[in-house]
N, C-alpha and C positions, 0 to 999 in steps of 0.2 A: 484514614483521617476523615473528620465529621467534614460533610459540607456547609456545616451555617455554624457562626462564631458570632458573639457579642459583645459589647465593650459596657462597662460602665460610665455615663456621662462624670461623673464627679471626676474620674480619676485621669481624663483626661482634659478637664475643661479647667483646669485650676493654671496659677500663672508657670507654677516651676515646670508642669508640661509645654504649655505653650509658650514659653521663652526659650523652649532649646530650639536649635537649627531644622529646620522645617526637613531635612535628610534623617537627622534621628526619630523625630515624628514619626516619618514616613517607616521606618524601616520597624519602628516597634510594632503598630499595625500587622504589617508584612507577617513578621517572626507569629503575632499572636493566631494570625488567621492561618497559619500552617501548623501551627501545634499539636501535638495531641491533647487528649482526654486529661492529662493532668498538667498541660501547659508546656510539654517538653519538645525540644525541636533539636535536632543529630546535623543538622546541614546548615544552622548559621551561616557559616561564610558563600556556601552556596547563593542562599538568602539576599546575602548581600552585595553581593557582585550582583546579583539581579535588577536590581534595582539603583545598582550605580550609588550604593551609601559608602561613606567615605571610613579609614577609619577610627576616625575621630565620634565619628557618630556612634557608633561602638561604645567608646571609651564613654563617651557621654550619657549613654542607656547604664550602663554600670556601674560608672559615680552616682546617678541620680536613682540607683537603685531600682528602675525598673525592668530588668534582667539581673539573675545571676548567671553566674559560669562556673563550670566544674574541669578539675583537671582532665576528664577524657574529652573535652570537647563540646558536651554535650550543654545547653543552657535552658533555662526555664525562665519565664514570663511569670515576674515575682507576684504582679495582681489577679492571675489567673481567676482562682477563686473567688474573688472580685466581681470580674466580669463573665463567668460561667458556669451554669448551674445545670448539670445535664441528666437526665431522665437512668437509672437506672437498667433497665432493659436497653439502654442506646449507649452507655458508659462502656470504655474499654480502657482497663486500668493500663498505664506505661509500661514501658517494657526496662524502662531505667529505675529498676527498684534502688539499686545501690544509693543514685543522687536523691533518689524519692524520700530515702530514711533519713539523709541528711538535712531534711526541711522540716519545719513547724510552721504554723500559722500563727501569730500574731492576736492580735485583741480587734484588730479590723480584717482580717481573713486575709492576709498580706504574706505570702512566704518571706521564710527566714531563714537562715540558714540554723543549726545549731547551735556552735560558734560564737553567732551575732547574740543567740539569748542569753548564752553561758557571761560574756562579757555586760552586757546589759545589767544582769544580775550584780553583777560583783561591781558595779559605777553603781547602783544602787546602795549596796550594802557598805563601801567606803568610799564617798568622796576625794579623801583627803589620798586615797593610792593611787599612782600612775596609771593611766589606763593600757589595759594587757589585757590579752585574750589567752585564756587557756596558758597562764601561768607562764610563755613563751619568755626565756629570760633576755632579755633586749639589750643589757647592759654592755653596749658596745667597747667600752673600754675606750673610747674615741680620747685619747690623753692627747690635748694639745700641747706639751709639755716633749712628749716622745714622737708627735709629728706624724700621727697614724691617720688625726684628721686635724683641717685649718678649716673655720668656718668661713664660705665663702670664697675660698682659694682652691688649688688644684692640692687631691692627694697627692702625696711626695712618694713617686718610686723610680725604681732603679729605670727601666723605660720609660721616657719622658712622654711616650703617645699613650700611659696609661695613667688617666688623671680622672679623678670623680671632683665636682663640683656641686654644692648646696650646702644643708645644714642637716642637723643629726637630726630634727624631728622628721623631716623628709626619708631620711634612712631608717628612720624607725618602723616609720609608716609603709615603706617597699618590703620591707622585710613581714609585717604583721599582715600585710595585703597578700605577698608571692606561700604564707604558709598557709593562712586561715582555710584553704580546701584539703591540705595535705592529710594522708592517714592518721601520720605523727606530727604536729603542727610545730611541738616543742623542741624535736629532734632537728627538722626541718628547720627551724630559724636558727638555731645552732650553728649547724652545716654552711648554711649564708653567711652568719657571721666570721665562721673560720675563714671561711674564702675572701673574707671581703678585707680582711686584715693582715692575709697573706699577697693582697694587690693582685690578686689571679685578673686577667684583662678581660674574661669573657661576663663577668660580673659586675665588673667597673663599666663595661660596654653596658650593660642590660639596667644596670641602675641609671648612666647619664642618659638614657632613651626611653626608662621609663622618666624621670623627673622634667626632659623637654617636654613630652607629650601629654605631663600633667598641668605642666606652665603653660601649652598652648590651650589647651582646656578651658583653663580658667580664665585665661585672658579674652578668650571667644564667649564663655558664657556673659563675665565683665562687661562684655560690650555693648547688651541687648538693653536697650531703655536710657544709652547716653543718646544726648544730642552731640554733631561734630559741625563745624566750618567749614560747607562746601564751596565750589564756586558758585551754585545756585541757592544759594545762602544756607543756612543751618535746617541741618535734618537730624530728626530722631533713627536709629536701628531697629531694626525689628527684628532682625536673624541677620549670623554670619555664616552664611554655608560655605566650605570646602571644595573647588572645585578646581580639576585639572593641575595642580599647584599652585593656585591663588586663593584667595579669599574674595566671594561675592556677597557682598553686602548689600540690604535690602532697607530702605528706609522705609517710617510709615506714609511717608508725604506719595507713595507709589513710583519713586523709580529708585535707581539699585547702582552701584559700584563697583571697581574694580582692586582690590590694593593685592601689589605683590607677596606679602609675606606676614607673617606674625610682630615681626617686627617694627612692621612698618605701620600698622594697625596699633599697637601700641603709641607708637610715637603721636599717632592723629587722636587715640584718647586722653592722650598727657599735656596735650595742647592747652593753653591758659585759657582759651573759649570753652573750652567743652564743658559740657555739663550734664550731670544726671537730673531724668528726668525724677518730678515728684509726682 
């Protein structure tokens, strides 16, 4: 591994970077200055235990796209190319050719995956068709009629502790998420579907844990730029970091808070004072 790594100013000085949790910040740094030569790193979570990153922070580097992730583990630092340009005679190509073929560069030197371009294309070429990747047939069959799904209610099955809650674009979206690395994408979302309509529990487990930790996501990024009603009168957010089971909260006015939970952080956004800032 090289000893000196660079970043490009642009790509981290814009707001969508610096509004996430000052822990994701920190930890995409970390990933990018251990990479290799083509931005790939085999010990992520190593990585991340090291630094005490939560993992939400994770999830938040991968929603916003500045990491992918491949089914063996292995992830890559999507701006590499971006921020590193290296000499030839000092280049040592990856050892992860497999994940390497499954990348393209973009029109700003921004890894992609395949996948991501194949789908691009085809939102370019018909608006008016449901968006799908690689043809994956999604058509859940979700008949409210036959009770396979109620939106916003618990699936109906025979074991009452096995219940999924949300809506079908959420499920759409688990399922085009858990296949878009697979070999066979389209075989793969199949296979989910069969299982998800058969109420298999380890599925319906993996769907309601992914959809919480999408909700807490977004209601943590939501946060960053309200003002709330403290008792030291109204403060702007700045980052909600993850810590020990709580939520630490940082205003810009320079001090910081404690709220128990995700929900309880919601409840102080939804308050009739708050307000976002402009």
């Amino acid at each position: 591994m090289a000893k000196k790594r660079m970043f490009e100013i642009s790509t981290v000085d814009t707001d969508r970077f610096l509004e996430m949790p000052l822990g994701a910040q920190a930890l995409y740094f970390h990933l990018a200055v251990r990479a290799d030569d083509d931005g790939f790193i085999d010990n992520p979570k190593k990585i991340q235990n090291s630094v005490n990153a939560s993992d939400d922070d994770v999830k938040i580097l991968i929603g916003k796209g500045y990491i992918r992730v491949f089914e063996t583990g292995v992830i890559v630092v999507s701006h590499w190319k971006i921020h590193n340009s290296i000499k030839n005679d000092r280049y040592k190509k990856t050892v992860y050719k497999k994940e390497y073929d499954m990348l393209e560069l973009d029109e700003t030197g921004c890894y992609i995956l395949t996948s991501e371009k194949i789908e691009h294309e085809k939102s370019l070429s018909s608006k008016m068709e449901p968006k799908r990747s690689l043809n994956i047939d999604l058509d859940l069959d979700l008949d409210l009629e036959k009770n396979y799904y109620k939106k916003n209610e618990p699936l109906e099955t025979k074991n009452k502790q096995s219940s999924c809650s949300g809506d079908n674009k959420n499920l759409e979206e688990w399922i085009l998420e858990k296949s878009k690395n697979k070999m066979n994408p389209s075989a793969y979302a199949s296979s989910i579907k069969r299982k998800f309509l058969k109420k298999e529990q380890s599925v319906i487990d993996e769907f309601n844990y992914w959809q919480s930790n999408r909700t807490s996501s977004l209601v943590l990024e939501n946060a960053v730029g309200k003002t709330i009603q403290t008792s030291e009168g109204i403060k702007t957010i700045l980052c909600v970091e993850p810590k020990n089971r709580k939520l630490h909260v940082r205003f810009k006015e320079g001090s910081f808070a404690v709220i128990p939970d995700i929900m309880a952080l919601k409840q102080i956004l939804n308050q009739k004072n708050n307000k976002e800032t402009k």
